[in-house]
C-alpha positions in Angstrom: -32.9 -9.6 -47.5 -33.0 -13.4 -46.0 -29.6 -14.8 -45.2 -30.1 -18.8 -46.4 -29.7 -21.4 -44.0 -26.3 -21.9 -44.8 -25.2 -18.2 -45.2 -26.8 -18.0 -41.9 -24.3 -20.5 -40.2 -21.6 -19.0 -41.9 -22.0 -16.1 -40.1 -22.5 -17.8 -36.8 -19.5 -19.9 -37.4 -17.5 -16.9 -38.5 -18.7 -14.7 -35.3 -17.5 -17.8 -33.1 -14.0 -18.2 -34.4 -13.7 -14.1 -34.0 -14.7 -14.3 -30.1 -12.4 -17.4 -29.9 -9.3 -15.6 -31.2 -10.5 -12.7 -28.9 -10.3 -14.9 -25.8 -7.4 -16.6 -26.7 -5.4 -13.1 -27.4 -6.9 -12.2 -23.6 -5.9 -15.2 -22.0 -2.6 -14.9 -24.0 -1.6 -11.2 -22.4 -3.3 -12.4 -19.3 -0.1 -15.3 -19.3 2.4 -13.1 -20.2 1.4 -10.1 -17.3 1.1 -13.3 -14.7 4.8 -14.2 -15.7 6.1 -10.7 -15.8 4.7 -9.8 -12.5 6.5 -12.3 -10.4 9.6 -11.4 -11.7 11.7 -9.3 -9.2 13.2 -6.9 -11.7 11.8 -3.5 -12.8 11.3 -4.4 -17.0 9.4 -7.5 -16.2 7.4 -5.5 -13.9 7.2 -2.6 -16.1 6.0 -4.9 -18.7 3.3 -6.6 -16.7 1.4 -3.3 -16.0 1.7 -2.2 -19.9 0.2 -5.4 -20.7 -2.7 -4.9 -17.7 -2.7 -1.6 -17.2 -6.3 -2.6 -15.1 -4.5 -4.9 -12.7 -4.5 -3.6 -9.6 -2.6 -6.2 -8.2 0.9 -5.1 -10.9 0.8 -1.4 -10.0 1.2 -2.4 -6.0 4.0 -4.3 -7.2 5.7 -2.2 -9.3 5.2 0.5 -6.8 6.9 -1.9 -4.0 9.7 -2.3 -6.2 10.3 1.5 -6.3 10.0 2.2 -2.9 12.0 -0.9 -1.8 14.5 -1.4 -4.7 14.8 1.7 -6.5 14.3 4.4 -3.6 12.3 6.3 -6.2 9.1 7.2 -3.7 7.4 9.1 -6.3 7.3 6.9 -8.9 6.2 4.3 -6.0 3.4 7.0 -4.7 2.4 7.0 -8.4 1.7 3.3 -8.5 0.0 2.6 -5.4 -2.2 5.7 -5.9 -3.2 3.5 -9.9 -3.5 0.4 -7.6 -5.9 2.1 -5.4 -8.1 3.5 -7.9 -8.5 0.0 -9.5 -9.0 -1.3 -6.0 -10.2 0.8 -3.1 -10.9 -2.2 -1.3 -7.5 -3.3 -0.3 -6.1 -2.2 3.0 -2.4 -2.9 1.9 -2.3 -0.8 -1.0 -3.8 2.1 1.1 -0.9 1.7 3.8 1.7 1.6 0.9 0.2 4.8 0.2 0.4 6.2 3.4 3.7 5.3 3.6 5.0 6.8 0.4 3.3 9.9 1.6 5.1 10.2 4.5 8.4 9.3 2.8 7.7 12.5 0.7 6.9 14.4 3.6 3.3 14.7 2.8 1.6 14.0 6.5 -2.2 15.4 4.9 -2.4 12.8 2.1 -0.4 10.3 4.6 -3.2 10.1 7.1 -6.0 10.3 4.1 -4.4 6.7 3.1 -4.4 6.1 6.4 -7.8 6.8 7.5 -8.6 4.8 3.9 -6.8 1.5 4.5 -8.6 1.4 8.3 -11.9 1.7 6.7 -11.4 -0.8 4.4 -10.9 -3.3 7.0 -11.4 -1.7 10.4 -11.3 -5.6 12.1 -8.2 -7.4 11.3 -5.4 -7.3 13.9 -2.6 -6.9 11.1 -4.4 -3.9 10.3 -5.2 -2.5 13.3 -1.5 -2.8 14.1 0.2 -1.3 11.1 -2.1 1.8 12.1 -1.0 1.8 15.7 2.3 2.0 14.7 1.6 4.4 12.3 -0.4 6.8 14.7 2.3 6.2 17.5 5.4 7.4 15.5 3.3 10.5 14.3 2.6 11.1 18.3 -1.2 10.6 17.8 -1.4 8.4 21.1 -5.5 8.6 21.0 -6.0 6.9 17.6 -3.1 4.7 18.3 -4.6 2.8 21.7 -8.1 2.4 19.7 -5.9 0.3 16.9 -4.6 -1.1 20.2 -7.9 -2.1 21.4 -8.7 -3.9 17.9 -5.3 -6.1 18.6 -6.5 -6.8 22.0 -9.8 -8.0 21.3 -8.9 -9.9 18.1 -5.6 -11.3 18.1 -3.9 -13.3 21.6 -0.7 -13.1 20.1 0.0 -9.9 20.1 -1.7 -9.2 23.5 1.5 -8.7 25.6 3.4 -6.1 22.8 0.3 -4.2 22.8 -0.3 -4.1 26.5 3.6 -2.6 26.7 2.8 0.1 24.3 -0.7 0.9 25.9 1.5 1.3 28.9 4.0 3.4 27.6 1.6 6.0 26.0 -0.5 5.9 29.2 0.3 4.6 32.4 -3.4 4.6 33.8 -5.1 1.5 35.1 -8.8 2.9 34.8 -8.3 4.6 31.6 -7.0 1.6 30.0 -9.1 -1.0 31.6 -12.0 1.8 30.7 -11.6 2.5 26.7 -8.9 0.4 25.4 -8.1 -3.3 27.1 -10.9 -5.4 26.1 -12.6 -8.2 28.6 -10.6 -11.1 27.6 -8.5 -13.2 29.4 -5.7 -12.9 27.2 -5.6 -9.1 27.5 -6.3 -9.2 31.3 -3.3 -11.8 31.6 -1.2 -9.8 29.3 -1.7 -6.8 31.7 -1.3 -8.3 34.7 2.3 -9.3 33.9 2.9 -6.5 33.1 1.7 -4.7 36.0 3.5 -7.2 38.3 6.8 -7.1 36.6 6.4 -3.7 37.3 5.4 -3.8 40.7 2.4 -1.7 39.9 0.4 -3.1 43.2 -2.2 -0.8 43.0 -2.9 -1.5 39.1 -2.4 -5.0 40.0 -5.6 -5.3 42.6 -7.8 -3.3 40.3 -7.2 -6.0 37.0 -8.1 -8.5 39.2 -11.1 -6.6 40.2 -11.6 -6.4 36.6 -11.3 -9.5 35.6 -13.4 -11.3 38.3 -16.5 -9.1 37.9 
């Protein structure tokens, strides 16, 4: 059968209007989701996720909310494990996780997240030191100085706090200088206050070794 001309842009016309209502209903719940969301209160948030249930972004709140607000940690593990499926490739939702594991006592899944939100961004110093903290309260001193080493090379700031934990978990000049306190002048600086305030001569001599060679 051949659709006339005008049947023919009937159809068109009629298949346009149907994908504008579409969008419009999309963009609609999209709205409404953005304006639950932001609310701090656990209907508005509840609501935002019904209406995405695909936003990755609503479940990490909503789970916040029950970890923070409602001290419910397994409705909060349930959340940040939706938000992780819908976006492996945030580190923040993976250390949410890891922590509502290890609320709920589960140190297997806890350093699974863990070992997760690393991966996912092995380079940034916020990163690096959540999971130094993380690996130091769990007594895993080895993992924690490598996070170390990522704050020492990649963010100044944060050079002296790390240099005092690096310290405390092993007090040995050549094994730090060695595998964990990168050659930067920050980090070199960092340590030799430390050292001097100390009175660590010994250590002392052999960071200014270090840091002329």
């Amino acid at each position: 059968m051949v659709i006339p001309l005008a049947g023919q842009q009937r159809w068109l016309f009629a298949g346009s209007a149907l994908l504008t209502v579409v969008y419009l209903l999309l963009a609609a719940r999209e709205f409404a989701a953005s304006h639950y969301a932001f609310r701090p209160d656990l209907p508005s948030l509840e609501r935002a996720v019904r209406l995405t249930p695909e936003n990755a972004d609503y479940h990490h709140r909503l789970g916040r909310y029950f970890a923070f607000v409602d001290a419910n940690p397994q409705s909060a593990l349930d959340n940040y494990q939706a938000a992780t499926r819908l976006n492996p490739h945030q580190a923040r939702y993976w250390f949410d996780l890891a922590s509502a594991y290890q609320v709920l006592g589960d140190t297997s899944n806890q350093t699974w997240a863990l070992e997760h939100a690393i991966e996912t961004d092995p380079t940034t110093p916020d990163v690096a030191w959540e999971a130094a903290n993380f690996y130091l309260v769990r007594g895993d001193n080895e993992k924690a100085l490598r996070e170390f080493h990522v704050v020492l090379e990649n963010e100044p700031s944060l050079a002296a706090l790390a240099i005092q934990f690096c310290w405390r978990i092993n007090p040995d000049v050549d094994m730090l200088l060695r595998d964990v306190v990168p050659p930067r002048s920050t980090a070199y600086i960092a340590f030799l206050s430390l050292l001097m305030t100390r009175q660590e001569t010994a250590a002392t001599a052999k960071v200014w070794a270090a840091m002329s060679e």
